[in-house]
N, C-alpha and C positions, 0 to 999 in steps of 0.2 A: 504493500500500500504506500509506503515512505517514498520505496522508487518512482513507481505512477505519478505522485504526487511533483516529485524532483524533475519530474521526465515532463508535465504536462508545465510547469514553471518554467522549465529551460525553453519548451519550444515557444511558450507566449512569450517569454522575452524576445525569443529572436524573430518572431513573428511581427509583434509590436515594432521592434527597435528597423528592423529590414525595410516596413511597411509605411513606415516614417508615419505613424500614429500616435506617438510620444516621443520626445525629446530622450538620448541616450541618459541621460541624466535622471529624468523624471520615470522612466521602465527601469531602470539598475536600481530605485531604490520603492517604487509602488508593485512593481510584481513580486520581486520575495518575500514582501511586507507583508503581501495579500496571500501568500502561499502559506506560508507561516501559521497565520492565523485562522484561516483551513486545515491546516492542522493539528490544530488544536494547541497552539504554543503558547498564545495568548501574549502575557505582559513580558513572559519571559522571552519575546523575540528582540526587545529594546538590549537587552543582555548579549545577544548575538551580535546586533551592528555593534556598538560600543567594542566589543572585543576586534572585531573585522577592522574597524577604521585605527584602532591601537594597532593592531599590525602592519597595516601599511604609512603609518603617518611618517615614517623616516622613508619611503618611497616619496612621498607627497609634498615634504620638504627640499628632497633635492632636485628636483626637479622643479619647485617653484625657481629655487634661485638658482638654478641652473641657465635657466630659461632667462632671468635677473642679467647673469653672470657674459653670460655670448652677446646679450642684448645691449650691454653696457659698455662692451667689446667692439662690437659693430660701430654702433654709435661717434664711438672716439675715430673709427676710421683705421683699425684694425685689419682688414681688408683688401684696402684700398692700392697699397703699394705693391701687395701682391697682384692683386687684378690688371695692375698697370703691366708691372715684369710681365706676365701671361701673355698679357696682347701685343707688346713687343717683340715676344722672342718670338709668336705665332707665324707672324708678319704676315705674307699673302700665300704660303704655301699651305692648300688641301690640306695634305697627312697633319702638318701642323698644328694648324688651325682647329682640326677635328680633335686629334689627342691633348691640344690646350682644352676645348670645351668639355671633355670630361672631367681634364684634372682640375679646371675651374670650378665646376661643377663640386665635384667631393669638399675641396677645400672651404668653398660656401657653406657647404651644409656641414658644417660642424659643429651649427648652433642644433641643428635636426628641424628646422622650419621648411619646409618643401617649397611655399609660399615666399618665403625670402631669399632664396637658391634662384627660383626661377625669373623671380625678379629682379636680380643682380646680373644672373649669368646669361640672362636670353637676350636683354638690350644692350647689353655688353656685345656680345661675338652676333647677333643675325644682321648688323650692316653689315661684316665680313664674306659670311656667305651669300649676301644678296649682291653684290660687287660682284662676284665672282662667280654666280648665277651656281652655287650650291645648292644640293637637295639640302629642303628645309629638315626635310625628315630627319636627317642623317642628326642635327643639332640636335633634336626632341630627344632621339634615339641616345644620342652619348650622355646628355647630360642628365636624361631619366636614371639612365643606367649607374650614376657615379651619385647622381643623390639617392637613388634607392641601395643602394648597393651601402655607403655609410647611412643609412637612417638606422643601420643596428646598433651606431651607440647606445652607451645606456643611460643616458637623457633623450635619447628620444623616444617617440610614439609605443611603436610596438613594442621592446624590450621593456620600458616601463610599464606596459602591460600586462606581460607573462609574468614579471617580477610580482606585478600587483596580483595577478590571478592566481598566481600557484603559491605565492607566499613564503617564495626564498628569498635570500639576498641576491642585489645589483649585481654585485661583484661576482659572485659564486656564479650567474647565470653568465655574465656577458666575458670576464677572463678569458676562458678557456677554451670561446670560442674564435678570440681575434686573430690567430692565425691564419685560421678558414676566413674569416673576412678578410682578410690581408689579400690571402689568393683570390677572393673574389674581387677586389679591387685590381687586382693585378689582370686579371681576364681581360675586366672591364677595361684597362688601358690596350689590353691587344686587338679587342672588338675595334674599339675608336682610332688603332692604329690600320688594320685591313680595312676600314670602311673609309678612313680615308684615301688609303692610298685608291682605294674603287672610284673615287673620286675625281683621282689626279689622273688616274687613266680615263675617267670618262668626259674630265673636261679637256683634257690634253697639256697641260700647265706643268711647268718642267719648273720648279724656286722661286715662282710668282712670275713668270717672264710674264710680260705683254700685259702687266695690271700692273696701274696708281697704285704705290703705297698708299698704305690707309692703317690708320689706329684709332680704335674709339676713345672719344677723352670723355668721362662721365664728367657731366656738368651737377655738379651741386648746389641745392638750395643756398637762401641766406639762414637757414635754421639749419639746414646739416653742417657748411662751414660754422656756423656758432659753435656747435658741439665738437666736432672735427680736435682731434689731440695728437698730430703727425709726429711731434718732438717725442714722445712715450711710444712709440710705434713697438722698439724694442723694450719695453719694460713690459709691456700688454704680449706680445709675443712670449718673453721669458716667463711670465704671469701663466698663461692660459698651455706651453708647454708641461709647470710645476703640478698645476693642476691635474691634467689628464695622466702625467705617469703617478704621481699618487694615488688616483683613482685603481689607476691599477694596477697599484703594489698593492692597495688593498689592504694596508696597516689603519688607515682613519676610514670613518665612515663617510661613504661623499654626500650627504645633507652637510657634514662639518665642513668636508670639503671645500663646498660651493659657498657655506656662509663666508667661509674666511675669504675666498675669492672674489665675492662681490663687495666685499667692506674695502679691500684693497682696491680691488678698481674703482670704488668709487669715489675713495680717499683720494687715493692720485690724480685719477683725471680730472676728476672734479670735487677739488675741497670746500667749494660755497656748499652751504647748504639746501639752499634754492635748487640747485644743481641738480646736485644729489635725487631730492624728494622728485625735482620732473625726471631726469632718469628712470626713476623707478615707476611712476606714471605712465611711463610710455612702456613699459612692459607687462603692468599688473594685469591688462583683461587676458592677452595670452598664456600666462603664469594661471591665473583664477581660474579660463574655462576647463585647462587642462585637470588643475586641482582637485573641483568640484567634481568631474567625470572619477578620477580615481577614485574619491572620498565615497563618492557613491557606489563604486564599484567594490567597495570595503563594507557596504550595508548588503547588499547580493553576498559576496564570499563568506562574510559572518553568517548570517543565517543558513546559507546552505550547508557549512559544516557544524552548527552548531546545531541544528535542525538532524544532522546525519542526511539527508537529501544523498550529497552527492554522495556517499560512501555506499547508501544503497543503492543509488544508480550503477556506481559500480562494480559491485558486487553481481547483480544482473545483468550488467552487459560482458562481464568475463564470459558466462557462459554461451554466449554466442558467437567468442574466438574460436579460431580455429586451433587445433591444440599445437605447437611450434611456430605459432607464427609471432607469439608476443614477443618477442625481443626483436622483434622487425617493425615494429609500431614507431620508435624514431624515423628512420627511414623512410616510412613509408608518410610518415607525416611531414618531412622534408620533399620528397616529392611532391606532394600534391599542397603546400602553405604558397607557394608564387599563384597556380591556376585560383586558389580560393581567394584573392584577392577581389576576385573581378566575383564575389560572389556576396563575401561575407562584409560590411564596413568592420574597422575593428575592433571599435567596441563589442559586436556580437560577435566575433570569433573567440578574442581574446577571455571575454568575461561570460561568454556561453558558452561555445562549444572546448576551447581547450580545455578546462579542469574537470570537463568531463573525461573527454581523453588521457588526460593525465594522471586520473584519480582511477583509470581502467587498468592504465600504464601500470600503475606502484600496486594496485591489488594484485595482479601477475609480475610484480617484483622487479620492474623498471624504474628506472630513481625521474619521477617528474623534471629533472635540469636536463636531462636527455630531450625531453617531449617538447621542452619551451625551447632549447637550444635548436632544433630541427623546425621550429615553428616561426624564429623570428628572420631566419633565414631565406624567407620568399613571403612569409603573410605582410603584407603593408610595407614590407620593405624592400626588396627589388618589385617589388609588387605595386605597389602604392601610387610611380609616378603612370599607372596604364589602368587604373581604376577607374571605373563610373563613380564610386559611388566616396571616394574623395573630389573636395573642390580642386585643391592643386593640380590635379589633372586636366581639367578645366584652365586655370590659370596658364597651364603649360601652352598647352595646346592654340590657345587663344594669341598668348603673346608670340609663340612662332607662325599664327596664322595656317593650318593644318585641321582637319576632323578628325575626330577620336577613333573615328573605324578606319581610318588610314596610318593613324599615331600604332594604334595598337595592331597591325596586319603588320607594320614595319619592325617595332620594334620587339613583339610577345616572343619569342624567337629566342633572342638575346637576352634577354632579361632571363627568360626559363635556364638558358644555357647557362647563364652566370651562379642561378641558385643551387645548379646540378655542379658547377667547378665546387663550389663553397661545402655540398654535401658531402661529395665524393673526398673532400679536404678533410672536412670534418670524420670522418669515417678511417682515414689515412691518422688522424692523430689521437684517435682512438676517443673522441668523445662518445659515439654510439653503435655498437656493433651494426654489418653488416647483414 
């Protein structure tokens, strides 16, 4: 009855959440509410969330001021000098040009904003391919591929998800897979490097012969020069290095992390206090909506293990394995997390259907960081920039001027190949048996 019960709550979440009938926000925290008290849990379901949101609130924190931390980063002009080097050293050659737009690409997204990648790096580099009567595609394609392919930080989206859902730590889930994203990054530079050179054979362009030099110069506001901090370029650089390998040396906790990282950057760059407080202004709705989504998602995972829900979901769905095949449940969930992109948004993947899986996983004696490690590896994140059912895809698409059934026929391909380098990576250093 516990199961049924678990199994008829999972599927109206993700019924609701898919069908866009309530806000991710307002389904994560009124269906288990309402499941709950269906059975019969009563007052004691407020004891559930409470417990759920204490679990995740050191997720919930670093990731506010993480989100603070790159924001504040950006802002100073952080960025900027690199963007420049890029376009430079691009010049007018094809292959160039195409392997600069990915590595542009990644390097943007290191704040994990899809939204601010795309809109840095597509008005950046598409005067160059439009000069040079480049397929536009080919841009969509490489810089899809290098912001999804790093969106598996662990400030960003997805990984802060699985971390939320299954209820390990940051570090334990995302360490020990950066190798395999290292390779996956590394692909993604050979994709952008063949598709250019397809390029240079199909315009006929031998080191730019016969094209105007050309470099994009980003014109800045009088608000972003205000805030603009070129002199600290290397201090913010040195800053935001110290950071990420602490992260993951994984001796401090990265909420501590990130606090001590936005006091400093915001000490330095900006010691008014006026400063300061708009700084943080101009980051808090992105910081909050993210927040409130996890917080809520802390009310769903409370009650469902506080309830047992999910443990007897998974106890009933063991026996409908096949018997050998449970230690191929990574894998097999690595395969198919890039296609389910284009199916699930990720709140209902992440806060529906994985901790089912994962809760099916450890009843047959697979360790849940397997499940989430194999999961963050294509769901929303090489995944994310060829989704419907995120806006950045939208935003992409739009700013290179291209339809999404042409974006995704070009690039679905490469992107899949890239989550299959990253598996088969993954599998090579022993994170999930074969």
């Amino acid at each position: 009855m516990l199961a049924l019960l678990g199994l008829i709550t999972m599927l109206a979440l993700l019924g609701i959440i898919l069908a866009k009938r309530m806000s991710a926000l307002a389904a994560l925290i009124a269906i288990p509410i309402i499941g709950a008290l269906i059975g019969g849990f009563g007052l004691g379901t407020a004891k559930f969330i409470v417990q759920g949101i204490q679990n995740i609130a050191p997720v919930v924190a670093m990731f506010i001021f993480a989100i603070i931390f790159f924001g504040v980063l950006t802002d100073a002009g952080m960025f900027d000098p690199i963007i420049s080097k890029i376009l430079r050293v691009v010049g007018n050659h094809p292959t160039r040009i195409v392997m600069g737009s990915a590595l542009l690409a990644m390097l943007v997204h290191l704040d994990g904003s899809g939204a601010v990648t795309f809109l840095i790096t597509i008005p950046a580099l598409l005067p160059l391919y439009e000069r040079l009567n480049m397929d536009k595609r080919v841009l969509a394609c490489v810089v899809a591929l290098g912001a999804g392919t790093m969106n598996m930080v662990p400030w960003g989206g997805p990984t802060l998800r699985a971390a939320t859902s299954l209820q390990v730590s940051i570090t334990d889930l995302y360490n020990p897979i950066i190798p395999a994203q290292l390779c996956g990054l590394a692909f993604v530079m050979l994709v952008a490097f063949w598709l250019g050179r397809r390029e240079t054979r199909r315009l006929g362009i031998v080191s730019g012969e016969g094209t105007e030099t050309f470099v994009y110069q980003r014109v800045l506001t009088d608000e972003e020069k205000k805030i603009r901090r070129p002199k600290l370029f290397w201090f913010n650089i040195t800053l935001t290095a110290a950071v990420i390998a602490a992260l993951i040396w994984g001796t401090v906790a990265p909420a501590v992390l990130f606090m001590v990282g936005v006091t400093l950057a915001l000490i330095v760059n900006y010691p008014e206090v006026a400063m300061q407080r708009a700084r943080v202004d101009a980051h808090a709705k992105a910081a909050l909506m993210m927040a409130s989504i996890l917080l809520a998602a802390g009310c769903l995972i409370g009650i469902m293990k506080g309830t047992g829900m999910i443990t007897a979901m998974a106890k009933a769905a063991v026996t409908f394995i096949p018997k050998g095949l449970e230690t191929h449940i990574p894998v097999i969930m690595a395969l198919i997390s890039m296609p389910m992109s284009l199916l699930f948004d990720p709140d209902s993947f992440y806060f529906g259907f994985l901790p089912v899986v994962a809760e099916v996983a450890k009843t047959l004696g697979v360790p849940v960081l397997q499940v989430g490690q194999a999961a963050i590896i294509g769901q929303m994140t090489t995944g994310f920039p060829l989704s419907p059912l995120t806006p950045a895809t939208f935003l992409l698409i739009g700013l290179v001027g291209i339809e999404l059934g042409e974006h995704q026929k070009f690039t679905f391909l490469y992107a899949y190949l890239t989550t299959i380098v990253i598996a088969i990576a993954s599998i090579a250093i022993g994170l999930y048996p074969l």
